[in-house]
C-alpha positions in Angstrom: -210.2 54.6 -168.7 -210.6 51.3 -170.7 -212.9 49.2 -170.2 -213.4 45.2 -170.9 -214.2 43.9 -174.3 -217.8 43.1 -173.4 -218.4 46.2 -172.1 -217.6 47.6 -175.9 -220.6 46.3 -177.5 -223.1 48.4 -178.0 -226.9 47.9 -176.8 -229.3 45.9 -178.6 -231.9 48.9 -179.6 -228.8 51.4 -180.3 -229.8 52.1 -184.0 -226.5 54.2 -184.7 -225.7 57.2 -185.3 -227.2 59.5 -187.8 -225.6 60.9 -190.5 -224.2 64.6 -189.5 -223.5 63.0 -186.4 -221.8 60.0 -187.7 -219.7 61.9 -190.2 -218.4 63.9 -186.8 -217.7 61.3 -184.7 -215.9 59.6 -187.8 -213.6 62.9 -188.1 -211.3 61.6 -185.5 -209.8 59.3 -187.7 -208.2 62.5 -189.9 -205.6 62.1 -186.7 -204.4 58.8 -187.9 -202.5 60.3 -190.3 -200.4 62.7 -187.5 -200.0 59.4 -185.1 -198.3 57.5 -187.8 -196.0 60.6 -188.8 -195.1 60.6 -185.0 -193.8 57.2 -185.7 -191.6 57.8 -188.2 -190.7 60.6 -186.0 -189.9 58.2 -183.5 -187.7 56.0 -186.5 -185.5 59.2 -187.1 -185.1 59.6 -183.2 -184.0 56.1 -183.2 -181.3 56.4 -185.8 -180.1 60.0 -184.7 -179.7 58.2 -181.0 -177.9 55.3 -182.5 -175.4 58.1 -184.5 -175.0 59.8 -181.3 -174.1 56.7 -179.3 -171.8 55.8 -182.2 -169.9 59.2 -181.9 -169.7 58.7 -178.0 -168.0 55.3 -178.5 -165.9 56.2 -180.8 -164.6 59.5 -179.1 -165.0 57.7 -175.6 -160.6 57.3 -175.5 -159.9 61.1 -176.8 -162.7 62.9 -175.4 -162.7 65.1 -172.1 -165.0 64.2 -169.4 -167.2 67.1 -170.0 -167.5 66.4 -173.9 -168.5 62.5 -172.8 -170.9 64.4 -170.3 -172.4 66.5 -173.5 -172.7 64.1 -175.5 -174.8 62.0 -172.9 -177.1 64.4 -172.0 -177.8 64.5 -175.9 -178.3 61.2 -175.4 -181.0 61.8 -172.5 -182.3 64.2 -174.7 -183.5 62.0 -177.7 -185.1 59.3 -174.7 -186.9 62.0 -173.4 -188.0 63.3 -176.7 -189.0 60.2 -177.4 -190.7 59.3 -174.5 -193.0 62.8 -175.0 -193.8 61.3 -179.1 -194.9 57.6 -177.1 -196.7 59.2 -174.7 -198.3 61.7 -177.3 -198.4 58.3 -179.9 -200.3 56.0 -177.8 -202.3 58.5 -175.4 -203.7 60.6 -177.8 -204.6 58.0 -180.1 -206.2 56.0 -177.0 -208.0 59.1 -176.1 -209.1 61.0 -179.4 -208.9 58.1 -182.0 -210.1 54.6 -180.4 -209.1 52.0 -177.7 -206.1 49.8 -178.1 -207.6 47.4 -175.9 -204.5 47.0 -174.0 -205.9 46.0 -170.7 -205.1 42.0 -170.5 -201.6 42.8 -172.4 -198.4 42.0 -170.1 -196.8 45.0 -171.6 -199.5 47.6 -171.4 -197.6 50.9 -169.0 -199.3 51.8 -165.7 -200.0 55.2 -167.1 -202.4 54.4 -169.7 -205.1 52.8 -167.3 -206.0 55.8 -166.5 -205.1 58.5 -169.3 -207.1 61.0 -170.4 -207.0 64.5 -172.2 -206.3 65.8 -168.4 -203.5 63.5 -167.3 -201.9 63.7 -171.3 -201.7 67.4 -171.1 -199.9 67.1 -167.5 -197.8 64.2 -168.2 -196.6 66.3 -171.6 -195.8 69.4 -169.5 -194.1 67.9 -167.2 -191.9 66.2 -170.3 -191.8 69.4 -171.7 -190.0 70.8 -168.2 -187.4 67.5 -168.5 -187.0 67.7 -171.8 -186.0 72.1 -171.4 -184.1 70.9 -168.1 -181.9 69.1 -170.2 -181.3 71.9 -172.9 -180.6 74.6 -169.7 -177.8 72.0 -168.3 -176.3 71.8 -171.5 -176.5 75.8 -172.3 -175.0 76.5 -168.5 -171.8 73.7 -168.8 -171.4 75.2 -172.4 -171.9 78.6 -171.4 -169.6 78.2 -168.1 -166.5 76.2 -170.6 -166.6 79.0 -172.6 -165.8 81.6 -169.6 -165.4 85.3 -171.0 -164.9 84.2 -175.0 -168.7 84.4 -175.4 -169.2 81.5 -177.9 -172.9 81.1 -179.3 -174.1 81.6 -175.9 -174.5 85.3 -174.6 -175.5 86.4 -171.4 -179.0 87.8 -172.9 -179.7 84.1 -174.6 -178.8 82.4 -170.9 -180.8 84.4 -169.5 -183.5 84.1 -171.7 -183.7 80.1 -172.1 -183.6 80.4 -168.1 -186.7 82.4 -168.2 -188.6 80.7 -170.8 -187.7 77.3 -168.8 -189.3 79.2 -165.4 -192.1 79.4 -167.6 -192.8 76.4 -168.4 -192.4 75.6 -164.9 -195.2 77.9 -163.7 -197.5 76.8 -167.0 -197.2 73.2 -165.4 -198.3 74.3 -162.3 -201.0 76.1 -163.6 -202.2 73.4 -165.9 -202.0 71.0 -162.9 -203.9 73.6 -160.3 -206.5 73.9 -162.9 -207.2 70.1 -163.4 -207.3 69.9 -159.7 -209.5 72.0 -159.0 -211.8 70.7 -161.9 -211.7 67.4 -160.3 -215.3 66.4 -158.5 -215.8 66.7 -155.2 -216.1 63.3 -154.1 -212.8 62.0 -156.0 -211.1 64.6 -154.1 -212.4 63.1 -150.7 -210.8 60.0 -152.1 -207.8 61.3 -151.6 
């Protein structure tokens, strides 16, 4: 998707853009704003991890092995939360805002070589699927300690958060069935 620093300058008889078009193109920095409220996002992710692995230490002696369990899938809740605002953070911005010109840093991820609107949206569904997998464990252990008491989970909201999770799973597949098959020919040959 990048591509070398060179490769960035523009010809020597582009003239630019003119205005109506300019002002356009230009419009995409409005989501700067957004990328950098997903950042502090990302702060208040940070601190509510670090409060959660704080009340798991501290509870770690007195707490039962399902409430250690709970609180760690909380725990794998916030990454994966997380991980959907970085991927949204630095893919969207490469995609719809400007290049980061990553390509010769050591630390640049795998995935953003070759991101795009295509593989965002299928990389964010498929968060989306972790991220809902996480909330149905917790909902089913919760659910299944409270046997016949009820608790905030009933058998209608169960069952609900089970079928809104299926669909996601079928959106996913759809979304990825779509992108396939608006692949070109020859790139699926490649494969």
């Amino acid at each position: 998707m990048s591509m070398a620093a060179d490769a960035l300058i523009p010809p020597k008889d582009f003239k630019g853009l003119r205005p109506l078009p300019q002002l356009i193109f230009s419009a995409r920095w409005l989501q700067l704003p957004l990328y950098l409220g997903l950042i502090v996002a990302q702060c208040v992710y940070v601190v509510l991890f670090l409060k959660e692995l704080w009340h798991l230490v501290l509870g770690a002696m007195r707490f039962s092995e399902q409430e250690i369990m709970l609180v760690v899938l909380g725990l794998i809740d916030v990454v994966m939360i997380s991980n959907l605002l970085i991927m949204v953070i630095v893919g969207g911005y490469e995609t719809f805002v400007s290049r980061l010109e990553l390509e010769k840093h050591p630390d640049q991820p795998e995935w953003l070589s070759h991101v795009n609107a295509s593989v965002l949206k299928i990389k964010l569904a498929m968060a989306i699927i972790g991220i809902s997998s996480i909330h149905l464990l917790r909902t089913f252990i919760y659910a299944g300690s409270l046997g016949k008491e009820g608790g905030p989970f009933t058998e209608t909201g169960v069952m609900w958060q089970t079928i809104i999770h299926g669909l996601f799973v079928l959106s996913a597949i759809g979304i990825a069935y779509v992108e396939r098959l608006n692949q070109p020919v020859h790139a699926k040959e490649q494969h």
